[in-house]
N, C-alpha and C positions, 0 to 999 in steps of 0.2 A: 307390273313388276317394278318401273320406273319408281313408283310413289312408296313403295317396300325398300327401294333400296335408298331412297333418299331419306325414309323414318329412323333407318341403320345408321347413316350417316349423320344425321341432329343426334343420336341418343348416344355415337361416341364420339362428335364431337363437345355435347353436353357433360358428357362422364368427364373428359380431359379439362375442358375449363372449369367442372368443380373440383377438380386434383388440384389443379393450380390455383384456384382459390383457396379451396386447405392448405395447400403448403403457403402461401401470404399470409395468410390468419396466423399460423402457427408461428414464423416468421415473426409479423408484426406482435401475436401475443408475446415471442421471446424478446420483445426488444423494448418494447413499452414493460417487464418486468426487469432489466435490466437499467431505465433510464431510471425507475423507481428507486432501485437501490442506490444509484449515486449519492444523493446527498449523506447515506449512511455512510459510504463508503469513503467521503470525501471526509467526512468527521472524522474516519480510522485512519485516512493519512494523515490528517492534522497531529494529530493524536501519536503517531507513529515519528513525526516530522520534529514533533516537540520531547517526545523521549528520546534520537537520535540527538539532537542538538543537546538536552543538558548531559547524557553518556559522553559528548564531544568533549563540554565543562569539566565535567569529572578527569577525561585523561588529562585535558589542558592542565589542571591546577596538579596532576599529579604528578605531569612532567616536570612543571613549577618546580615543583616539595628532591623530585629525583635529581635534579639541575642543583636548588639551593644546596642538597648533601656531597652528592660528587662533585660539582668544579671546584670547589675552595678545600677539598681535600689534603692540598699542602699546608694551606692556614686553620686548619679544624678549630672551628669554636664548637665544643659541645654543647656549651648554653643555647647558639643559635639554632643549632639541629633541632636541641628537644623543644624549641618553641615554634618552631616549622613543622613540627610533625603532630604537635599539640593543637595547632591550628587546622591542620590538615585532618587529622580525627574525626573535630569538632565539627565537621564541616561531609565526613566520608559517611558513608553508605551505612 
């Protein structure tokens, strides 16, 4: 009976260390398919990094364009407006 109950015991402690090898497997297959995508992913922040920054440009120069109209509202040159904003056009989206 000894040798029965001991075959019992290799076959679930066998069962339980191939569970735990599947769930590693599966594990390390998620994670070696994760490390893969990095450099994609790192191109899309770049990517991401470099249209946040000229979006930045774009307010920047249109705070510029908003600034050169309104402060000197006491002294309006019209000429200067419409070549700020001529500029500012040439230049917009």
């Amino acid at each position: 009976m000894q040798a029965g109950s001991d075959m019992e015991t290799l076959k679930t402690r066998a069962r339980a260390v191939g569970h735990a090898l599947g769930e590693r497997r599966a594990r390390a297959t998620w994670a070696v398919a994760k490390v893969r995508e990095l450099p994609e992913r790192l191109k899309q922040l770049e990517r991401d990094v470099h249209e946040t920054r000229r979006l930045h440009q774009r307010v920047a120069e249109l705070t510029d364009v908003v600034a050169e109209i309104l402060v000197p509202a006491a002294d309006r040159d019209d000429e200067r407006i419409r070549a700020v904003l001529a500029k500012y056009n040439e230049n917009s989206f």
